[in-house]
N, C-alpha and C positions, 0 to 999 in steps of 0.2 A: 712648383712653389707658388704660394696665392701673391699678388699683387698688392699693392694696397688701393688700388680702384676696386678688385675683387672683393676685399675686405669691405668695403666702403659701399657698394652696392648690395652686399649682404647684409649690413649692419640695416641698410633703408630697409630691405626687404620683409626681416624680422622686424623691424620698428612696426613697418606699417600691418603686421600681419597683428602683433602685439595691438594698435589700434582698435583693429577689425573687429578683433575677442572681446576688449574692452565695451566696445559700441553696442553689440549682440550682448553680452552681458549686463550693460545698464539698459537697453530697451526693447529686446526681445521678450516677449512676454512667453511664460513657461508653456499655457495652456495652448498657445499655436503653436507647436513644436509637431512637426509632421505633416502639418496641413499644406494646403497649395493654396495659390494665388485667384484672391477672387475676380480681380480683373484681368483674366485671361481673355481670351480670346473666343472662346466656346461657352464664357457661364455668366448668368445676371447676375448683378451687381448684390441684390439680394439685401437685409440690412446687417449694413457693417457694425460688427460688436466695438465697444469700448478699448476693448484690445488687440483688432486689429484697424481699427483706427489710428492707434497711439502705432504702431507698430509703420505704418503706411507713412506716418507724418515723420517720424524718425528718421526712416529708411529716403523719401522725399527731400526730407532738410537736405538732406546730406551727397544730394545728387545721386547717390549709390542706385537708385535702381534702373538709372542707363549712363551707367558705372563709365564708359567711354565719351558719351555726350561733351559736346566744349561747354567746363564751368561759365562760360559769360551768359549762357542760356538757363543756368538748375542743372545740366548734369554732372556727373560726378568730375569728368577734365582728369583718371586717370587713366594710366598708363595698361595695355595687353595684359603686361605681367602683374602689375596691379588688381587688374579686374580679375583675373586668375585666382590671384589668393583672396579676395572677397567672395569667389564664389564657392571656393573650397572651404573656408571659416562659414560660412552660411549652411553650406550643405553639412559639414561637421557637428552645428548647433542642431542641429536638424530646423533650420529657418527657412526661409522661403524669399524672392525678390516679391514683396508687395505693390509693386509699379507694373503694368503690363498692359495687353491690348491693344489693337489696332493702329494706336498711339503711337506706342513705342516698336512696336512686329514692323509697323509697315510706312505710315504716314510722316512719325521724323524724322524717320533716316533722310525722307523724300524732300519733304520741306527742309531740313539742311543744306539740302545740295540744291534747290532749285527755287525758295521761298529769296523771299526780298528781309532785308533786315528787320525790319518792321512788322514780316508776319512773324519770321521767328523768335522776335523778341515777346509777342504777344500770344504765340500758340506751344511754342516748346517749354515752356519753364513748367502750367499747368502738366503738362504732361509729363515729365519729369517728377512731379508732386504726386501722380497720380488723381489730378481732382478734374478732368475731362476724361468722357469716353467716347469714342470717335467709330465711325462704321464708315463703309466703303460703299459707295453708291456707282456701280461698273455695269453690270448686267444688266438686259433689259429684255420681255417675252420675246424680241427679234430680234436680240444680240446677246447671245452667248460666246461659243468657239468665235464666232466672229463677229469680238467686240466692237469692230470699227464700223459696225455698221448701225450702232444706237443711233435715235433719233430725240430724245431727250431733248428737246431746244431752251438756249438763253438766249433772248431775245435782248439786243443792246438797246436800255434805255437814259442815253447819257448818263448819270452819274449812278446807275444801277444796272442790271438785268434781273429779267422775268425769266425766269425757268415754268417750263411745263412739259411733262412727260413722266412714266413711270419706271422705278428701276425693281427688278426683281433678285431675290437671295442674299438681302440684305442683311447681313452678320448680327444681332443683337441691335438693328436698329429699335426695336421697342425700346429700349435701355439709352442708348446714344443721345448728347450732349450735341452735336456733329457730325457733319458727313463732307469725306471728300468725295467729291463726284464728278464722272465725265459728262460735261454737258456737248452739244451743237455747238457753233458758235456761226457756223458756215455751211449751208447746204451743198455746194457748189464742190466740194473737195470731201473725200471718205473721210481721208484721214489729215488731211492738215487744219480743217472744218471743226477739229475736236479741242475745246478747252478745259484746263482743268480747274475747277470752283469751290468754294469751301462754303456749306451752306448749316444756316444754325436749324437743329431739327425741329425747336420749339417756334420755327417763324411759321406765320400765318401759311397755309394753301399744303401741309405739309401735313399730310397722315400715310400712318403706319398699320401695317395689318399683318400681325405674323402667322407663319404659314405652319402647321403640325406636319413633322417629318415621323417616317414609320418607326424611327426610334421610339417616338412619345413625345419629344421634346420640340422645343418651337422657336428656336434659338434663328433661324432666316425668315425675313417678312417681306411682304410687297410694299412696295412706298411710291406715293404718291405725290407730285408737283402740280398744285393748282395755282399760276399765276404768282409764285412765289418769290418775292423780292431781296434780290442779294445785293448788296453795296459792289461796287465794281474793285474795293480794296481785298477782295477777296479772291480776287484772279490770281494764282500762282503762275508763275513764271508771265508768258506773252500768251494773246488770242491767237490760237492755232500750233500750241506748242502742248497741249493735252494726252496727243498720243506719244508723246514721248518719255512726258513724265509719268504716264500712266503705264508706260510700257515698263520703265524703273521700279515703279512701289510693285509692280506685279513680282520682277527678282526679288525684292526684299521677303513680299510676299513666299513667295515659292519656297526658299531657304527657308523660312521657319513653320514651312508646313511640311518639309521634311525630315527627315532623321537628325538634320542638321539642327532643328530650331522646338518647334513644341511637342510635335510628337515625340521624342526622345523622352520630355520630362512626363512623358503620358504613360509610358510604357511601364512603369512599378519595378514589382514583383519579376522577378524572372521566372521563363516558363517552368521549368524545373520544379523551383521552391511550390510554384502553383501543382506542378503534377504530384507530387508527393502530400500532398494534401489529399489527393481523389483517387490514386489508384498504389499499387501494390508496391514495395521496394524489397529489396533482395539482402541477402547479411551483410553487404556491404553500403547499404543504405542509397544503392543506384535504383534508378526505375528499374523496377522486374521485367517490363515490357519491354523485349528487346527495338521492336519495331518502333514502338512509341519513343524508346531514346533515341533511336538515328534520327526519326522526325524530329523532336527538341533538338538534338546537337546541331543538326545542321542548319536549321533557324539562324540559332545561336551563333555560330559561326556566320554567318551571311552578315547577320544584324552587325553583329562587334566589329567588323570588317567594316560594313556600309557606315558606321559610326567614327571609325579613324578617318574614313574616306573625307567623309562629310566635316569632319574638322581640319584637315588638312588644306581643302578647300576655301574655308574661312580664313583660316590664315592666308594662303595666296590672296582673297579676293579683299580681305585690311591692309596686305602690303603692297596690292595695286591702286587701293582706293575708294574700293566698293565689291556689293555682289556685281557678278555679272553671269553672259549662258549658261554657265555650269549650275546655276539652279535649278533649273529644268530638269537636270539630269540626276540633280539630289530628292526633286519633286518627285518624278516617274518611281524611280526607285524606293525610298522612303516610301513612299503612299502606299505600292505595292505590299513592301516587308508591313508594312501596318496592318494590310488587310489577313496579310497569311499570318500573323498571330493573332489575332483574334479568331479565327479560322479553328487554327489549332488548339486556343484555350477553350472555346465551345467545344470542341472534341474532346478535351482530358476532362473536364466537369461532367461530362456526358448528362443523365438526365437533370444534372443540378444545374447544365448550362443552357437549360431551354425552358425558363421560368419566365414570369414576365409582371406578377404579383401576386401577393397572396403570401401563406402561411410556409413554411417548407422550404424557402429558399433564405441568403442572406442577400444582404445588402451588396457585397461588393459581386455574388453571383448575377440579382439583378443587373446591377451596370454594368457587366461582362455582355451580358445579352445586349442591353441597350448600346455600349460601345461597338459592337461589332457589326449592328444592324446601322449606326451612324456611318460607320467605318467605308462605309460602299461610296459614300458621298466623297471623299478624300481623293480620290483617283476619276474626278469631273470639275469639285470649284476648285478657283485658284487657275483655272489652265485644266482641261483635260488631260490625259495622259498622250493622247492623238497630236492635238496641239505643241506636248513635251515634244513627242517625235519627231515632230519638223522643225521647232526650234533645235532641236539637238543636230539633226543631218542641214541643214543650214548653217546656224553659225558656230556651232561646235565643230562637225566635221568639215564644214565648208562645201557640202555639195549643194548642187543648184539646179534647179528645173530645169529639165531640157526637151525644146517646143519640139 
């Protein structure tokens, strides 16, 4: 028999799910209905229509597009099960979160947990609005896999630092408002020598050169620090506490470059629906190709599996307090299942999946192409998959070098 707390928590739940509909009903505009989010993480900014302007500022007001964020900041200040059914009324309208990027993937969760009152009062509400776009300044030509070895220096000058040095793979920096970046702060020390800084893109000594990947597109660029003046209120956390917090946004990072986080909402179309498009089906409207359906099922099966996994996880990693190792291990994996569907959708399109422009193909076959030739990239930034491996046998399974 229901309780009357039962009663009473369902009564909120349908209230607020009734809101949701209401809210998408008065400000979801009809004509974005399907589309995705232009402040992702992978696309410029490009110019924003009228409607989804109004759409962005809406969804902004309202905190909702980092639905969990503490309201004293712009975010939404609700509840798991709350954000749940905003996400399911969204995906029902067929709407989209218009809030995202770099912003909200990787840098507030960071600056929450490790920002001073003062930055967060002045860097999370924008973002929560969606009206900053932020890039990651990590990489540099001699510090890849082994990021602690950048030499990027901020030179302390009382009430500022000089930065100078170059970072390489730089996310949409052509686009960015911002960059969190690991700077020096200490030569003496690898890793306690590293600070973490927040630097405005548009300041003097600061250019941007983006780099053409063999997809076609130029979404990573080189960036430059010539003599660059940062206010010293732009230190996160303490001098020498960099690689800590850098080592943080990297998990936030890694979870939403896996099945856990963007790539999931990357993935469309199921392979299936896609193959039934390009090749034979049988009188019961199954792929004719016996061989070619074990290849889709078993996909399919791995993916929906790796996809409960990887929620499952989330939830542990909110009811302890954050991400933590286990991203890694969502990274390696996701990244993978990413690459072997693309893999296999080039295969079922066959000669309609090796276009690259011109007459004879469609639009979504070209970006099949181009997604899957991107796709090689996903299992190197963010963390290598090499790199995954030793964080996994280290602080996942607990084993340790032995001299």
């Amino acid at each position: 028999m229901a309780t009357q707390l039962d009663v009473e928590q369902k009564s909120d739940t349908e209230a607020f799910r009734d809101e949701v509909r209401q809210f998408i009903g008065e400000n979801f505009p009809e004509e974005l209905k399907g589309q995705g989010n232009a402040m992702s993480a992978v696309e410029g900014p490009g110019d924003e229509t009228p409607a989804q302007k109004k759409w962005r500022e809406a969804v902004g007001a309202r905190g909702w597009g980092t639905p969990t964020w503490p309201s004293e900041y712009g975010g939404g200040g609700l509840t798991r099960k709350q954000a749940a059914i905003l996400n399911e009324e969204f995906a029902r309208a067929g709407a989209y979160n218009p809030i995202g990027g770099m912003g909200v993937m990787m840098f507030g969760p960071t600056l929450l947990e490790f920002g001073s009152e003062e930055q967060k009062k002045e860097h999370i509400p924008p973002i929560c609005r969606g009206e900053v776009r932020w890039c990651q300044g990590y990489s540099e030509p001699n510090a890849g896999s082994d990021l602690a070895n950048l030499q990027t220096m901020a030179e302390d000058k009382c009430d500022h630092y000089v930065v100078n040095g170059q970072k390489t793979w730089t996310s949409g920096g052509q686009w960015a408002d911002k960059c969190f970046c690991l700077v020096r702060t200490d030569r003496s020390d690898k890793h306690k020598g590293i600070s973490f800084l927040l630097i405005d893109m548009d300041a003097p000594g600061v250019e941007v050169r983006p780099i053409q990947m063999i997809s076609g597109l130029s979404m990573f660029c080189e960036t430059f620090f010539d003599d660059v003046k940062v206010p010293k209120e732009n230190l996160v956390g303490e001098e020498g506490q960099g690689w800590t917090i850098g080592k943080r946004l990297l998990q936030h990072e890694r979870t939403n470059l896996s099945g856990g986080g963007s790539m999931a909402r990357l993935m469309g179309a199921s392979l299936s629906d896609i193959a039934k498009k390009y090749v034979e089906t049988d009188d019961n409207g199954r792929i004719a190709d016996a061989v070619l359906r074990d290849k889709i099922a078993d996909f399919e099966i791995r993916w929906n599996a790796f996809l409960l996994t990887a929620r499952r996880a989330a939830e542990e990693s909110k009811a302890e307090g954050g991400v933590s190792e286990i991203s890694s291990v969502l990274k390696k994996v996701g990244t993978k299942l990413g690459q072997e569907r693309a893999e296999l959708a080039i295969e079922i399109m066959g000669m309609q999946g090796l276009g690259w422009e011109g007459e004879g193909f469609t639009e979504a076959e070209l970006s099949g192409v181009r997604a899957w030739l991107f796709g090689k990239a996903t299992t190197i930034y963010g963390g290598s998959t090499e790199i995954q491996n030793n964080i996994i046998a280290k602080r996942v399974l607990g084993m340790l070098d032995h001299q």
